[in-house]
N, C-alpha and C positions, 0 to 999 in steps of 0.2 A: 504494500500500500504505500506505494510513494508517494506525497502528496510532497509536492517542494515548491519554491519560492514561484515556482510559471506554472502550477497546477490548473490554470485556468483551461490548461491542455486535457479535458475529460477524455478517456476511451472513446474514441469518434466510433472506432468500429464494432458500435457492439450489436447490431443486427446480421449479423452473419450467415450464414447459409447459403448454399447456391441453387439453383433449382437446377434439379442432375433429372435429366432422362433417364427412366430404369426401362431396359425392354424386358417385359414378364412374358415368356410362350407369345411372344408378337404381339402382346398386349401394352399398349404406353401408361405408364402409374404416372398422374397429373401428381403435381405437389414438391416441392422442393426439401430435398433431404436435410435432414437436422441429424445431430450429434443424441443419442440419448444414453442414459446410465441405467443399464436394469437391475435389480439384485431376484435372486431367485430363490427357493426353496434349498433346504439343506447346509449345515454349518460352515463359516470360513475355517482352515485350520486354527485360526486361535482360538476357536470352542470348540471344535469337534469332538465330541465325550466319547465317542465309538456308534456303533453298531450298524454303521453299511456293512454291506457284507464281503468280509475279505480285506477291510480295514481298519487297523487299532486307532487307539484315540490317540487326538496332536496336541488336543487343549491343553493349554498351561494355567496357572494358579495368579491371580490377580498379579500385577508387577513383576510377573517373571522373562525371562528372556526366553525364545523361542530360538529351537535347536533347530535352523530351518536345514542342514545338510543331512538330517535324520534318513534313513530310507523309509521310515514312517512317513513324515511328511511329503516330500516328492515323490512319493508315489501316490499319496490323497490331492496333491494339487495338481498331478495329471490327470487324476480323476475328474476332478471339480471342472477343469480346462475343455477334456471330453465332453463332459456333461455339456455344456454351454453351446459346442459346436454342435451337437447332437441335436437341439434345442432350437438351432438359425435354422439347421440344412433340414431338419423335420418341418419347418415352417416354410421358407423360404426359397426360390430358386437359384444355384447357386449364380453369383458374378450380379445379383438383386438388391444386397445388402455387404458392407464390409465390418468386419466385429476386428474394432481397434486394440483394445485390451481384454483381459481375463483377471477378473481379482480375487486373487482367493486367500490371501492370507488374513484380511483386517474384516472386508467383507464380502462376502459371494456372489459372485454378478459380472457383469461385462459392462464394455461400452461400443455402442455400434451404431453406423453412418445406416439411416435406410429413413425410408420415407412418413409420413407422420401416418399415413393409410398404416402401411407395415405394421407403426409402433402400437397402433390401436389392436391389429391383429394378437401382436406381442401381447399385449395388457391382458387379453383373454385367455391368454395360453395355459395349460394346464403348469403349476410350479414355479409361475413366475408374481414376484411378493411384488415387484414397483417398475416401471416405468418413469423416469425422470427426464424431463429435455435437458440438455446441458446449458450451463450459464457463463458469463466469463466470470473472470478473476484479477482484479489489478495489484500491482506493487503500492506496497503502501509508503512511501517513500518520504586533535585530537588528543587532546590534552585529558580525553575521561579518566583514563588509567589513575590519573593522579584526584583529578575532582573524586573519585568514589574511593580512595586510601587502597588501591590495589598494592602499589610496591613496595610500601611498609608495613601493611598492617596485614595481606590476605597469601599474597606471593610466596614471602617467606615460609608458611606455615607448609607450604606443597613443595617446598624446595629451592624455593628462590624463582625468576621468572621464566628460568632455561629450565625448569620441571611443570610451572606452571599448567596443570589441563595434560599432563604424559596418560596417555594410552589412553585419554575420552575421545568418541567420535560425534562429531555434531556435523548433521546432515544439514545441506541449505536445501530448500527447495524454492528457487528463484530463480535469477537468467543468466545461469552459466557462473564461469570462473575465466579471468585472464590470467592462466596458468606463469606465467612470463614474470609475472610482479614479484619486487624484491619482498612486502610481501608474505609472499609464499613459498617462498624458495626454502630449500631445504637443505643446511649445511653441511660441508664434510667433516667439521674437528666434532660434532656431535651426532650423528645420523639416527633418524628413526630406525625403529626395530621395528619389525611383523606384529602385526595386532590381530592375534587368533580369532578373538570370536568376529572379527568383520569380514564378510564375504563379498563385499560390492565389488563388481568389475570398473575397468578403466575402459574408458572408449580412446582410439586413435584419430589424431587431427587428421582428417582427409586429405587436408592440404600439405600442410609439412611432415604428414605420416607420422608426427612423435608423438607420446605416450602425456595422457592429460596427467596424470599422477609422478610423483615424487617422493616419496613419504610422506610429506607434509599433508599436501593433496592426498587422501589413497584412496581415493571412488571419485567416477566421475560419470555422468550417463545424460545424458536429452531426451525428453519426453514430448512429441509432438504429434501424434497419429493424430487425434482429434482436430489439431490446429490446420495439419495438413488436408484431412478432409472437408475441413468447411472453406478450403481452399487463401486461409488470411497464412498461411507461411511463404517467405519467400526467402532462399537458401544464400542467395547471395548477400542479406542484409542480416536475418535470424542465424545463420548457420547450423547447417544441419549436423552437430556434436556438440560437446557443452562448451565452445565458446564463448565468451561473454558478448553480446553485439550491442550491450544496452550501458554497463556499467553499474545494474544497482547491482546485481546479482557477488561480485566482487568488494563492493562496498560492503556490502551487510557480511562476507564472509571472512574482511579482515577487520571489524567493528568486535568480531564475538574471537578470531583463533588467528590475525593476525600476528607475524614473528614480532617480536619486543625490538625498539630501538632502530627504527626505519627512518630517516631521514625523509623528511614533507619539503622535498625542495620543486618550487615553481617561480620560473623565471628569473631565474639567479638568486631566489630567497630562499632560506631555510625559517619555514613554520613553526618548527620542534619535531620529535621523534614519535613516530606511530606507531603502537602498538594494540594488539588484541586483547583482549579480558581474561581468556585461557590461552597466551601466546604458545604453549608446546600441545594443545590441541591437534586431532588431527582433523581437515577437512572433507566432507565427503556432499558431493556435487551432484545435484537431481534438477537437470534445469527444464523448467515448466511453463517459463514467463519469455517471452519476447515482446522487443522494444513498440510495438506499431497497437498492436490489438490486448497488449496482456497476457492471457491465457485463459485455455478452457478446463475447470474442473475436471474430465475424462482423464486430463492430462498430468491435472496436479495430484488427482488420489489416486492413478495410477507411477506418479513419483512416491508418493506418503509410503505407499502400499510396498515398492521396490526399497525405501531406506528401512524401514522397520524389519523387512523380510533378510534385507544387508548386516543389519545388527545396530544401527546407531544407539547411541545414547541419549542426542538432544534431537531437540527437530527448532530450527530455526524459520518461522514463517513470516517472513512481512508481505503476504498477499492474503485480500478477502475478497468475499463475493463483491460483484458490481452492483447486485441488485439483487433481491430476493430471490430465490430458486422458483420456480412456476407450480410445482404439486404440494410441497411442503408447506405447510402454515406454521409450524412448531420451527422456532432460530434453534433449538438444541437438537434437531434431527433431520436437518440437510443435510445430504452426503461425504459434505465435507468435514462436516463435525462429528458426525457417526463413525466415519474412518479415523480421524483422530481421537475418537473413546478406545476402537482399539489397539491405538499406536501405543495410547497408556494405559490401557492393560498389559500390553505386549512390554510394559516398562520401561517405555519411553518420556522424556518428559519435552511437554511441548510450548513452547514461548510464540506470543504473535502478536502482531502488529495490531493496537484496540481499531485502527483506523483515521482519517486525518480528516473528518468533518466537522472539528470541532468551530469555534467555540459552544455551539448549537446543542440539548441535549437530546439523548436516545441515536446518538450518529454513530455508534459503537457496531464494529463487525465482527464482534469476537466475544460470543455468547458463552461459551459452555462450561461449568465448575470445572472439564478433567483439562482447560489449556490454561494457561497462566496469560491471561491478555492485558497486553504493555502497552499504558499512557508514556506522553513524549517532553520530558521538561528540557530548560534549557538552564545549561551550567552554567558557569561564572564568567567565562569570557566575553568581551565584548570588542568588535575591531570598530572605533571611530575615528574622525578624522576633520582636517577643517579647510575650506578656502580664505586666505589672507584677501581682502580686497584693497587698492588703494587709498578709499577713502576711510579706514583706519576698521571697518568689521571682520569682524572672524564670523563666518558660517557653519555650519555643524554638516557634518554629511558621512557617508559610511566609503571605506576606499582603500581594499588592501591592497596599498601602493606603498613607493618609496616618494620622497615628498621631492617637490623641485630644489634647484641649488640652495642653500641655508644662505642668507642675506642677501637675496636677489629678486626681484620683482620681472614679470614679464607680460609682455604686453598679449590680449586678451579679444579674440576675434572668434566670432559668433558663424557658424557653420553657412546660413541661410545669406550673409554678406560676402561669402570668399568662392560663389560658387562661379564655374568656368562660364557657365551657359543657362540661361534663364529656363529651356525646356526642360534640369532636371531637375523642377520640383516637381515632377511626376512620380519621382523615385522615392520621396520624404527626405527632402537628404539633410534636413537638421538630426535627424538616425544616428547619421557620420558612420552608415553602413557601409558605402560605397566610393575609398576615396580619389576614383577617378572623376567623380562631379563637379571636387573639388580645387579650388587654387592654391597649389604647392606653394607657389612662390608667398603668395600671403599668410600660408599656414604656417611655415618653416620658423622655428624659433619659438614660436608662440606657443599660448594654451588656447586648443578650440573646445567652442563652447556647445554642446551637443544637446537634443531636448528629446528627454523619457517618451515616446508616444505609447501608445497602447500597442504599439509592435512589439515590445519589449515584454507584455503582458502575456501576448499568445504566444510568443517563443519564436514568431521570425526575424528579430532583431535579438542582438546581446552586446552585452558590455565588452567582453571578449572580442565582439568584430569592432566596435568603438577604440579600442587601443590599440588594436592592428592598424586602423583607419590612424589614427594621430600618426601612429609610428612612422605609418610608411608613406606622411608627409611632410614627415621631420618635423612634428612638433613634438615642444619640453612636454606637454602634459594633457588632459583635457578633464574639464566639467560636464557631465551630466547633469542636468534641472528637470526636475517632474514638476510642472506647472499645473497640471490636475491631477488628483490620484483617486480612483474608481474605490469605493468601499471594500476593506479586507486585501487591497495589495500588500503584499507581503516581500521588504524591501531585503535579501541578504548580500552581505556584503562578496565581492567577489575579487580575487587576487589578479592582480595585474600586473605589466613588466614595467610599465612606464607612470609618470605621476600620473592620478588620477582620482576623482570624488566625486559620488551620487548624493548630489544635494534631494534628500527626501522629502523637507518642510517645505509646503509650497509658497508658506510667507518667506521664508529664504531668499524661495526662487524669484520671487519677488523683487527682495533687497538687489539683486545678483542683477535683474534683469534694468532696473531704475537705475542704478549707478553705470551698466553699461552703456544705456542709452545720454544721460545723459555727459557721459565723457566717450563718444562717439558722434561729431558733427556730420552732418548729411548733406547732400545737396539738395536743389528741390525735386528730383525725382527721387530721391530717398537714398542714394547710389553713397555710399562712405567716403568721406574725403579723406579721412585720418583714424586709425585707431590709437585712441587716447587710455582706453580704463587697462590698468595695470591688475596684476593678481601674482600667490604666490600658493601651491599645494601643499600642506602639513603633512608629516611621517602614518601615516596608516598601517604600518607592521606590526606595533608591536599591542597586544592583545591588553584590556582594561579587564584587572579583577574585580568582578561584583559581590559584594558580602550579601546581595540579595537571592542568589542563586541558591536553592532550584527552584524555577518558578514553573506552573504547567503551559506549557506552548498554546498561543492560540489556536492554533490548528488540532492539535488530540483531540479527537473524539473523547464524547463525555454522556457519562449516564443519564438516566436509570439506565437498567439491563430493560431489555423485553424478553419475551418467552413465547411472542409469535409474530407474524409478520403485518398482524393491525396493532401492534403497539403498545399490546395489554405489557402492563408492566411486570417483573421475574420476580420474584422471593430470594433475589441470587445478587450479591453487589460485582460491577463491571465498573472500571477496570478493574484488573487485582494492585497494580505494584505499576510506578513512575520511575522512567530511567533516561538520560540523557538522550535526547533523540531533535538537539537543534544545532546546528551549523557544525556538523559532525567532519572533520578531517578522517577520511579512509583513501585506500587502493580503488584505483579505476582505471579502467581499461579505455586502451587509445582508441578501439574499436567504437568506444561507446558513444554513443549521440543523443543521449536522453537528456544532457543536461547542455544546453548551447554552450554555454561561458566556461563549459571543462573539455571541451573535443580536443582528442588528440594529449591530451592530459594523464600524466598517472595518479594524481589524487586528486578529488574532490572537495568541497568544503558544502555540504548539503542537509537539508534536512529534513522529518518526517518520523512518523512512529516505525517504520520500517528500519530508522535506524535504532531506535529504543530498540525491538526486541533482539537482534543480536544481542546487549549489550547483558540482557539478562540469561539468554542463552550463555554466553561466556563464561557469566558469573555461575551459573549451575553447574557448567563441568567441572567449575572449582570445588563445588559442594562437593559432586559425582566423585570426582577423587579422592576425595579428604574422608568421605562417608558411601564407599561403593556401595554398600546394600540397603542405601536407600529408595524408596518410592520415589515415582514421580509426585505424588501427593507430600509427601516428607520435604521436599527440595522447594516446592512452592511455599510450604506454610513456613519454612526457614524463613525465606526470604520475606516473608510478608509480615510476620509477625516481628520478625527487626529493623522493619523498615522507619522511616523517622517523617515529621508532621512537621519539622523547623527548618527555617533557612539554615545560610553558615553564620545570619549574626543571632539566631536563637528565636526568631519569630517565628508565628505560625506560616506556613508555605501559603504562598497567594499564586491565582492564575490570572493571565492575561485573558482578557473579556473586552468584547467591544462596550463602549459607552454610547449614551441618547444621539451622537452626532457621526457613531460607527468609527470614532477615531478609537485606539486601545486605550484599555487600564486596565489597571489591575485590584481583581477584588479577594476579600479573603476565600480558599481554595477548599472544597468538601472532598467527602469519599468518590463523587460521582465526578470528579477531576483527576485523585490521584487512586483509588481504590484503598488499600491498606499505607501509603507513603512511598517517600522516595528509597530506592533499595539503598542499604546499605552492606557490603559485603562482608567486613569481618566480622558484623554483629551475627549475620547469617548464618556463618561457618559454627558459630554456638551457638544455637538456640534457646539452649536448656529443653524446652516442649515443643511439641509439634501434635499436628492437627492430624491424625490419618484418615486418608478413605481412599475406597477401591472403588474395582470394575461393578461390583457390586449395590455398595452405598449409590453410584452415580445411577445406574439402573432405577433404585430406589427415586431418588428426586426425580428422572422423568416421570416415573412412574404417580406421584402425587404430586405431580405440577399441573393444574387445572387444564382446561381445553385440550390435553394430549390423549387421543386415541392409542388405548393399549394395546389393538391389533398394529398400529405403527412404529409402538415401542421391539416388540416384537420381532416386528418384521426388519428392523435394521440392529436390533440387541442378540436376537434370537436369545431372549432370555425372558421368561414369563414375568408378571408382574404379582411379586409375593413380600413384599416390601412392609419391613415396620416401623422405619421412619414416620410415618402421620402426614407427616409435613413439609413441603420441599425446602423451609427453612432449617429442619432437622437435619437437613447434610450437615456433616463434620465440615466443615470450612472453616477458615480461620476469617472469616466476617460472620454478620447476619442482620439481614434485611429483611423486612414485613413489609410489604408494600399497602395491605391490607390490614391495619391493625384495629378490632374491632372491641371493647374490654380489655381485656387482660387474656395474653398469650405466652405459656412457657416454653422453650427450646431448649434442647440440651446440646452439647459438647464435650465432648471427649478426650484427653491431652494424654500424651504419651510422654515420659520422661527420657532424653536421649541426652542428661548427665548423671553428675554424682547425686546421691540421696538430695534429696530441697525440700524446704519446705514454703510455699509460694503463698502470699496476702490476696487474695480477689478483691479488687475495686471497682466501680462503675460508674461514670457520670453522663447523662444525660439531657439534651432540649429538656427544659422545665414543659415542655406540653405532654410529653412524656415519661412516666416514673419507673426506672430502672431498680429491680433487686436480683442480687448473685448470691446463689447458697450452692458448697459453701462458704465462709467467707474466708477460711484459711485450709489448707491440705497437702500433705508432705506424701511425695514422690520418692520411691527407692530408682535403682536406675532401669528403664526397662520397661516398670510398673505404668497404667493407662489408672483414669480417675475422671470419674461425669463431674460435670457443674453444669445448673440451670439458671436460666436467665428470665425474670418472668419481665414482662413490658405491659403496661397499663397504658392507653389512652388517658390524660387528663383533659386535654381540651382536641379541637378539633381545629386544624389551619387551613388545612386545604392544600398543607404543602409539607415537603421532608423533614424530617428533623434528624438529626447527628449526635452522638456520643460514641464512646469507647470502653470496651474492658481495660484492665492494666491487672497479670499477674505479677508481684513482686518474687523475685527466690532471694533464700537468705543467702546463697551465695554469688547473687547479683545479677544475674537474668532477670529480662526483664522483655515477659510477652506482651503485646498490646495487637488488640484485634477493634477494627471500626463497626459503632451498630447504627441502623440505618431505618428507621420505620416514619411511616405516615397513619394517622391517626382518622379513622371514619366513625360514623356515627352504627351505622349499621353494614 
């Protein structure tokens, strides 16, 4: 889900399909073929308990890992594979329909190219549970290491940062890898070793025939049958291997297991040293997303489906749906969240991107209690920068530049005055896109003055071509002015070779625009007789630390959770955990074109919640190592339960919100901002308690989450509904939300002890509209030992809106759990 500074760039193409002539026995099928996902009768190998006949059971035990080179298994997912073929060619004539994938590990089913008559035939068929059209899927889209205390406080404990994340595998499933970057490269005075239980293959570049793997790298594989069927791939720009042709796909993979200690150098500047969260991680590549259209689910839970079957540890995801899936009403039993129930059963633990519609609530794409879904704050850096004018003002503006000469002024010529020839203002050329329109010999020396249009907005202008443009007219520098700015533009600063600065205040532009005219005489056709206005560019390299950091982005997606696709609100708090996800320095690939002002570039400076969730994917393999036989469910309530409510100067965390006039501020920041707070890692690494639940407990909460048809739970669980939860606010989670609170309602919780003997204080504070009691109020943990506490919640008055509080467990030997409670108060 990449959502960055030119997101005004929606998925154009998301009506896809092409209308395919099928000839049936000489018969023409009218209708144009779509992509569909079916799941069928019969269990995936991760439930398979036994009794087809002639095959043992494959099923593993909640968070277990799956033996998939068993001769048990491969030979029940040839079966399952037959079945499905069995199932088209009984139906269908053959060369009628094409069946892209077979899934049989997470869930049972296929995905297949045939016509919407066909699929209707499908629906009827005897064994088949669902019928689903496909949807797309977008990208949700470096100094963190040090913002989150990785190199003293979390590294050391795993070995220092050259052990950091040894023998975790964290799968991306995004748009490839630029295997080339320093990166990823894999050293010789320390070389990886073979990592048994992972079985993913390496695909070969077609073009230079080399091997996408390294050690560092050790899976690499592209998933496109569906993309290619609805006919939106094209091999010379997607690449048909996991090359990266986009650039996020690389970003989000050196954000979470890039090497420590990368040099960020762009155009003779060094940024600082980049590094990854688990830098001795190894990476393993499922590329599903391409730069033009996204990607088609078919493609990405046939990725999910090949890393879980591979062995990963993490699943790294900054892509979500574009838009509601077509048969599902229920947000926790899309297909693509079904599949990720089984990736954490299968023991996988999965981070993803909450979505970048915020500041707006209910914009969250990342429903389900078994993912951990990442809001996007922004750290403490800040690049600003200033124009000196003549007549004695300083302008503010953003501009990661070097400044012009130190004690020099230079004279100051406005693009729309220096052009060769009057026919090209057809071109826009105050852009300063194009600098053949304009007059070298006027520009030479000087700073031209360029103007923000809304080119800049849709991404056919960039700042990037504006410094080439000065450069290669030999001017010392140029200004940018955004004279008008469209509500919610989102201005990031971008690195340049030569002086330069995005004047963003339009009263600035203002100031900028009034002193140039008037120290600029004209003739009476308006023709310049003399440039007079003088100016001078300030240093923009070196980054401003803010003690107000972290604050939650205006773009993150933000709560409530929903629980169906009209909006009815979940029992379940969204996000879980905030992690660094603004103006993020990573690895990018020269190939990559998503971002104008980075082509041809090997790092980025970008932002979106796509880059938060690497950043907690990272931080988990640090868990994963430190504590291998944890849960997925263990590794999330770590992190959320130490997550922190304060800035760095000790205030409550505030989000960026637009105000009455759409310009920003900033207000104080709830759970439906950051979910539990912003991660903290070494607090993580000890918990003291932790929240457990399984494949089971999550069963459970579908299972008594209102409006869900239990034949649907069923049919994508293959697991009945026998559930003694009550309540879907009874999930063991480390939150709990009422969204329905009607009287007085109790919930319970369950904490597992993973230190020494404690004995922990229960507290509780709550909205006075609501009265909070914890029994009981104290209770001492051996190591090991699990222990309930109920929380009862009273309606006192009624608002008509959320109200906020928290638990806080104290231990006597200084743990310290805190979980956010979240209810709304009705009358009946």
């Amino acid at each position: 889900m990449k959502q960055i500074s030119s997101e005004a760039r929606e998925m154009k193409a998301s009506g896809l399909g092409w209308a395919v002539l099928l000839v049936l026995l000489g018969l023409v099928v009218k209708g144009k073929a779509e992509i569909y996902i079916v799941t069928v009768e019969g269990e995936p190998i991760i439930s398979y308990k036994g009794g087809e006949n002639g095959f043992e059971a494959t099923a593993v035990e909640s968070d277990e890992k799956l033996d998939t080179t068993s001769e048990l298994v491969t030979s029940y997912a040839s079966h399952l594979e037959k079945k499905h073929d069995m199932l088209l060619g009984m139906l269908f004539e053959h060369g009628s329909y094409k069946k892209l994938y077979s899934y049989k590990h997470l869930i049972n089913g296929f995905s297949v190219h045939l016509s919407p008559q066909q699929a209707e035939t499908l629906k009827r068929a005897p064994g088949v549970k669902s019928v689903e059209r496909d949807w797309k899927v977008r990208k949700l889209t470096t100094h963190t290491p040090q913002f989150l205390g990785l190199p003293t406080g979390v590294w050391p404990a795993g070995g220092g940062f050259d052990r950091a994340g040894e023998d975790i595998v964290i799968g991306f499933v995004d748009s490839g890898i630029y295997p080339h970057h320093p990166s990823f490269a894999a050293h010789h005075d320390d070389p990886y070793g073979p990592v048994p239980k992972y079985r993913g293959k390496c695909e070969i570049d077609p073009d230079t025939k080399r091997d996408f793997c390294n050690g560092k790298i050790i899976g690499a594989q592209y998933f496109a049958e569906a993309a290619k069927a609805a006919g939106a791939f094209n091999p010379t720009i997607d690449f048909a291997s996991p090359m990266d042709g986009d650039g996020h796909g690389s970003h989000t993979a050196a954000i979470a297991a890039g090497n420590n200690g990368i040099p960020v150098r762009l155009h003779g500047h060094e940024f600082g040293k980049a590094s990854g969260m688990a830098p001795r991680a190894r990476i393993a590549v499922y590329k599903a997303i391409y730069r033009l259209f996204g990607g088609f689910v078919a493609d990405v839970v046939a990725a999910i489906d090949q890393a879980v079957h591979d062995g990963v540890d993490i699943l790294s995801l900054s892509v979500g749906p574009n838009s509601p899936p077509t048969n599902t009403k229920t947000t926790f039993l899309n297909p693509f969240d079904a599949t990720l129930l089984a990736a954490v059963k299968a023991g996988v633990f999965v981070a993803q991107a909450a979505g970048n519609g915020g500041p707006f609530p209910k914009t969250l794409v990342s429903y389900s209690p078994w993912i951990a879904s990442v809001a996007a704050a922004i750290d403490d850096r800040r690049y600003k920068n200033h124009l000196n004018l003549g007549n004695g003002k300083a302008l503010a503006g953003l501009g990661l530049s070097p400044s012009t000469h130190p004690n020099q002024t230079y004279t100051m010529v406005a693009a729309n005055d220096v052009l060769l020839d009057s026919s090209a203002t057809k071109f826009s050329p105050s852009d300063c896109q194009r600098p053949e329109v304009l007059n070298k010999k006027l520009v030479e020396g000087n700073i031209l003055l360029c103007g923000y249009s809304f080119n800049f907005v849709v991404g056919t202008a960039s700042i990037k071509k504006v410094s080439e443009t000065a450069k290669a007219l030999g001017a010392v520098g140029f200004v940018l002015a955004v004279e008008n700015v469209s509500p919610g533009t989102k201005f990031d600063p971008v690195p340049v070779g030569i002086p330069g600065i995005l004047i963003t205040d339009v009263s600035k532009t203002m100031d900028l625009i009034d002193y140039y005219n008037v120290s600029t005489p004209r003739d009476w056709t308006g023709r310049v007789k003399s440039f007079k206005a003088i100016g001078s560019i300030g240093d923009g390299l070196m980054p401003i630390l803010h003690k107000s950091a972290p604050e939650v982005a205006l773009f993150s997606a933000r709560g409530p959770n929903i629980r169906d696709f009209s909006f009815q609100d979940a029992d379940l708090l969204k996000p879980d955990i905030l992690a660094p996800g603004s103006l993020i320095w990573a690895a990018w690939s020269p190939n990559g074109t998503d971002e104008p002002n980075f082509v041809g570039e090997g790092f980025a400076l970008i932002s979106g919640t796509s880059m938060a969730a690497p950043h907690i994917a990272g931080i988990a393999a640090l868990l994963k190592q430190k504590h291998p036989q944890w849960s997925p469910a263990a590794i999330k309530s770590a992190l959320m339960t130490t997550s922190t409510k304060l800035d760095r100067a000790g205030r409550p965390l505030q989000a960026q919100q637009y105000s009455e006039t759409e310009a920003m501020k900033l207000v104080p920041a709830t759970p439906f901002d950051y979910g539990s707070g912003h991660v903290n890692p070494r607090a993580a690494l000890d918990p003291g308690l932790i929240f457990h639940a399984g494949y089971e407990d999550y069963v459970g909460f579908l299972c008594t989450t209102p409006g869900i048809d239990i034949h649907e739970i069923k049919k994508y669980t293959n697991s009945p509904c026998n559930s003694t939860i009550g309540r879907p606010s009874n999930l063991n989670t480390p939150s709990i939300t009422i969204s329905h609170l009607v009287g007085t309602q109790t919930v319970t919780r369950t904490v597992t002890n993973v230190a020494e003997e404690e004995t922990y204080v229960i507290t509780a504070r709550m909205h006075p509209s609501v009265a909070i009691e914890t029994r009981p109020s104290a209770m001492t943990l051996r190591p090991g030992a699990s222990r309930k506490f109920s929380v009862t919640l009273t309606a006192r008055s009624v608002t008509g809106s959320y109200c906020f509080g928290e638990i806080t467990m104290k231990g006597s030997r200084g743990h310290k759990v805190t979980i956010p409670v979240v209810a709304m108060g009705h009358w009946r």
